[in-house]
PAKOLZA-941055 format. One line per 2 residues: number of its first residue (from 1); their letters; for each residue x, y, z of N, C-alpha, C. Coordinates in steps of 0.05 Angstrom, whole numbers. Example, Ala and Ser with C-alpha at 12.3 -4.5 7.8 and 13.67 -1.06 7.14 Angstrom:
<drenkols>
1> as> 264:-114:156:246:-90:156:264:-66:156 | 257:-45:142:273:-21:143:258:1:157 .
</drenkols>
This chain:
<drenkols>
1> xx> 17:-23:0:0:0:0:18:25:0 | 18:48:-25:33:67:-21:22:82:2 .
3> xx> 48:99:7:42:117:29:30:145:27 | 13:157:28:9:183:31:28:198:38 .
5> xx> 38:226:16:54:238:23:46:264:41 | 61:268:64:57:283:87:58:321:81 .
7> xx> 42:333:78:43:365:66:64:371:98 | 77:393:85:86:413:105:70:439:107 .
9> xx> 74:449:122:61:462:141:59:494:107 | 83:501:92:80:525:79:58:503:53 .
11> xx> 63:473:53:49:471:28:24:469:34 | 16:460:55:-9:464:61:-31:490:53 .
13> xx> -9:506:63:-20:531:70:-18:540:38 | -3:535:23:-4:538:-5:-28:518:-20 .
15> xx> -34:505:-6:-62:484:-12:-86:494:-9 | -94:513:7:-114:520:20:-111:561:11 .
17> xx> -107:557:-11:-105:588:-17:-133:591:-23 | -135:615:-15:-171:621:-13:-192:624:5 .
19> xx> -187:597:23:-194:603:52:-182:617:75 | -198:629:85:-187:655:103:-176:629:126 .
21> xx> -190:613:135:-170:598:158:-175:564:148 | -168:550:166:-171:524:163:-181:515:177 .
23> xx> -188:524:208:-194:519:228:-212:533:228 | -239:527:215:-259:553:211:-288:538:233 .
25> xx> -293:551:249:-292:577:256:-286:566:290 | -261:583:290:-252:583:323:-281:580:347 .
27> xx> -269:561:361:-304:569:377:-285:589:394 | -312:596:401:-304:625:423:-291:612:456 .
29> xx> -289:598:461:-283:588:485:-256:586:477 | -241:576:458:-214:577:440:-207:606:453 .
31> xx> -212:627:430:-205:659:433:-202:659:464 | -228:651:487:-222:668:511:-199:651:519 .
33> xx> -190:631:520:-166:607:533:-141:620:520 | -142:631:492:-126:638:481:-118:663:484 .
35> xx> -136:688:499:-130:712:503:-121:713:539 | -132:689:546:-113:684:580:-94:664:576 .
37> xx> -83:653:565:-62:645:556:-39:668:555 | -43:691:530:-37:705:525:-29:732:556 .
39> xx> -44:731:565:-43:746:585:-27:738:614 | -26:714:609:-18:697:634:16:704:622 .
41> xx> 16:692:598:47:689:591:63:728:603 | 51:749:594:54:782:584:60:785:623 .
43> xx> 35:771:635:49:767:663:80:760:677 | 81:738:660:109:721:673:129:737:651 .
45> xx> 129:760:643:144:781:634:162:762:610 | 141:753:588:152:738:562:135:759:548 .
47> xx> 145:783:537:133:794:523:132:788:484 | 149:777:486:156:771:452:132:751:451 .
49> xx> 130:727:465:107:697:467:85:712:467 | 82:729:476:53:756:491:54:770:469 .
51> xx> 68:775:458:61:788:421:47:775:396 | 69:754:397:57:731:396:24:723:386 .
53> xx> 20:708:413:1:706:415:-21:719:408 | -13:745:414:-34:769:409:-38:775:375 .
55> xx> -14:766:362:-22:765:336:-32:744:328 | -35:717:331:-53:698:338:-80:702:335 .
57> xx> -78:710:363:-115:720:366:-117:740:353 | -109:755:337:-121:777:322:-119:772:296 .
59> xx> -110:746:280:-111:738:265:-148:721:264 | -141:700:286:-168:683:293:-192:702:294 .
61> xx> -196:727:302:-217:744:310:-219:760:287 | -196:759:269:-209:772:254:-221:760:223 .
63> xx> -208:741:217:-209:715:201:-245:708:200 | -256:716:227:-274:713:229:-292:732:218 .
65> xx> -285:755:226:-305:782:217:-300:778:192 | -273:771:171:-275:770:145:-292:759:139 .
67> xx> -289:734:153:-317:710:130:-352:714:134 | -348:736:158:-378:746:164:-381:759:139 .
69> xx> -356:784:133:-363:803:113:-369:790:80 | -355:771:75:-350:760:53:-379:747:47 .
71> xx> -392:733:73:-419:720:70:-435:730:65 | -439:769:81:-452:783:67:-454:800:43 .
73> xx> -420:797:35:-420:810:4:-434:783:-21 | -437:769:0:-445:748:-25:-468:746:-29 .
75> xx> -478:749:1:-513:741:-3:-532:778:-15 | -511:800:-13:-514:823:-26:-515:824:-53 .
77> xx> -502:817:-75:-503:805:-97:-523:785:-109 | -524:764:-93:-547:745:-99:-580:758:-100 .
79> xx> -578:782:-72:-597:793:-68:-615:806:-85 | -585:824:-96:-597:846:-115:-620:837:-146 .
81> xx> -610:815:-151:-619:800:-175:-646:791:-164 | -654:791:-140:-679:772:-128:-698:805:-134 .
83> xx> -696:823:-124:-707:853:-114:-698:870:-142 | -690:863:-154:-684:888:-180:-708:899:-195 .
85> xx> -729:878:-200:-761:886:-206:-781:882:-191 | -776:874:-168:-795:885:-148:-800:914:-143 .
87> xx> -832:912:-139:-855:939:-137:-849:949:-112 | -845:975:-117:-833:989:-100:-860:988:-78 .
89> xx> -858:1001:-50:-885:1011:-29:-898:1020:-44 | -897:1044:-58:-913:1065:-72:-931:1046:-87 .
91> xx> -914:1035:-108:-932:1014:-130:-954:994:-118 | -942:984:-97:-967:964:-85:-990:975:-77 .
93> xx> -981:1002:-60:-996:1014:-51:-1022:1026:-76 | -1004:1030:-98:-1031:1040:-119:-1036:1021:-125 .
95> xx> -1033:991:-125:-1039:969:-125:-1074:957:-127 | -1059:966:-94:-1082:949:-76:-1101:966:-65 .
97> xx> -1095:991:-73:-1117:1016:-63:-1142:1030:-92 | -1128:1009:-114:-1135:1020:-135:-1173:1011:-128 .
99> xx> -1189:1025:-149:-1219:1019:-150:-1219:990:-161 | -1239:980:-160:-1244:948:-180:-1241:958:-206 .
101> xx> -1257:975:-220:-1260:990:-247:-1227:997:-254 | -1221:1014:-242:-1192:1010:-252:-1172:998:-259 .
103> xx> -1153:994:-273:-1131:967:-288:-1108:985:-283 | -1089:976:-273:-1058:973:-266:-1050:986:-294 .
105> x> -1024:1009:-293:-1015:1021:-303:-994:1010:-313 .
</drenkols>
């Protein structure tokens, strides 16, 4: 049985071009362990590990707000095509207020 060849860590990451993380989506219990982690280390006066880290979590936190934004630039687009000839308030409103005798403009 051949063996599966093992990615490194840059080919991976060269594998996965496109996705904002891989580890999608951090639970939040992660971030808080990870921002007292962070804090604990900035304590015991390792400030470089405490930089660190802090770029870490502000990668993870924000990795996140991207794919919020990205989900709503998408479903914005999809949107527009759904609502482009939809009747405005006004129109319904002369709509459905119109007499019986009268016919739609």
């Amino acid at each position: 049985m051949p063996l599966k060849p093992q990615l490194g860590l840059a080919d991976e990451f060269l594998a996965n071009r496109g996705q904002i993380m891989t580890c999608q989506p951090p639970h939040p219990d992660s971030l808080t362990g990870l921002r007292r982690l962070r804090e604990e280390v900035n304590e015991r006066g390792d400030e470089c590990l405490a930089m660190l880290l802090a770029g870490v979590e502000v990668y993870a936190s924000v990795g996140r707000e991207w794919e919020l934004l990205e989900t709503m630039r998408k479903f914005a687009h999809e949107a527009e095509e759904m609502v482009r000839n939809t009747p405005s308030a006004a129109d319904l409103r002369r709509l459905y207020e119109r007499e019986d005798g009268d016919r739609p403009s």
